[in-house]
N, C-alpha and C positions, 0 to 999 in steps of 0.2 A: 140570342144573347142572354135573354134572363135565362134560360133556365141553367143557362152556362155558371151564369153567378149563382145560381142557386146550389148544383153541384162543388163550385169550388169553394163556395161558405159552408156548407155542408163538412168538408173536412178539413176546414177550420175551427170549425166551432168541435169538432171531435179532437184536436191537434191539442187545441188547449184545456179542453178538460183532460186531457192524457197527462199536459203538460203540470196540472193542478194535481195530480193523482199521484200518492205514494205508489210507485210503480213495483214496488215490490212484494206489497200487501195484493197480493192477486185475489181476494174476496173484493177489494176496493175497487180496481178494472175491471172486474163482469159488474159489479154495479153502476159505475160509470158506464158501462157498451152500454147494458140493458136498459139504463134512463135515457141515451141519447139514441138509440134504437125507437123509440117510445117517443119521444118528442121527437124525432127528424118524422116519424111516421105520421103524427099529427101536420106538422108544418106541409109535407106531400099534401096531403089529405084537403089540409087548410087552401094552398094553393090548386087543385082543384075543383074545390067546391066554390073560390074565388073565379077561377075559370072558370067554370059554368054558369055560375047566377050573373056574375057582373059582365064578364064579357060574351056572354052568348054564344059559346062553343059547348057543342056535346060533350056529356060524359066520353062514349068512344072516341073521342080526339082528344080530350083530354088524359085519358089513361094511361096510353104510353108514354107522356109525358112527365106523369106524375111517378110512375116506376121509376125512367130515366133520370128523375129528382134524388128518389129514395136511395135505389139499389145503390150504386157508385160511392157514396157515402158508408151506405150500411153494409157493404162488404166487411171493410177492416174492423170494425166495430161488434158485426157476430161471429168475426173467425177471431179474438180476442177473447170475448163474451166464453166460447164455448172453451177455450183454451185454457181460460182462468176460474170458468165458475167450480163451484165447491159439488162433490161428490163424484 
């Protein structure tokens, strides 16, 4: 169940910085992906290093966990990133 919240805030918190972003300035949205690519990365990261020290689950059980956080969020977020960025 959490990491279920954790996936559907994940592209919330992407939903609304989209919603915050001159959508037309496409320098503006690969900078928006590229910051929330970068912090959802930390938050994964955050949340299993949480998992390990506090609740006493391995690294390898936490990992595919921690992907299943990240990726699903960071989908939309680097197929944007790559679509908008400059050059």
């Amino acid at each position: 169940m959490r990491t279920l919240l954790f996936i559907v805030s994940g592209f919330f918190v992407y939903f609304l910085l989209l919603l915050t972003t001159n959508r037309s300035d496409k320098e503006a949205v690969a900078r928006v992906s590229i910051g929330f690519l970068v912090c959802w990365f930390i938050v994964a990261v955050g949340n299993l290093v949480l998992g390990v020290s506090q609740e006493g689950y391995s690294v390898a059980d936490e990992l595919p966990i921690a992907l299943l956080i990240f990726v699903p969020p960071a989908i939309p977020a680097a197929v944007l990133w790559m679509k908008n960025r400059r050059g």
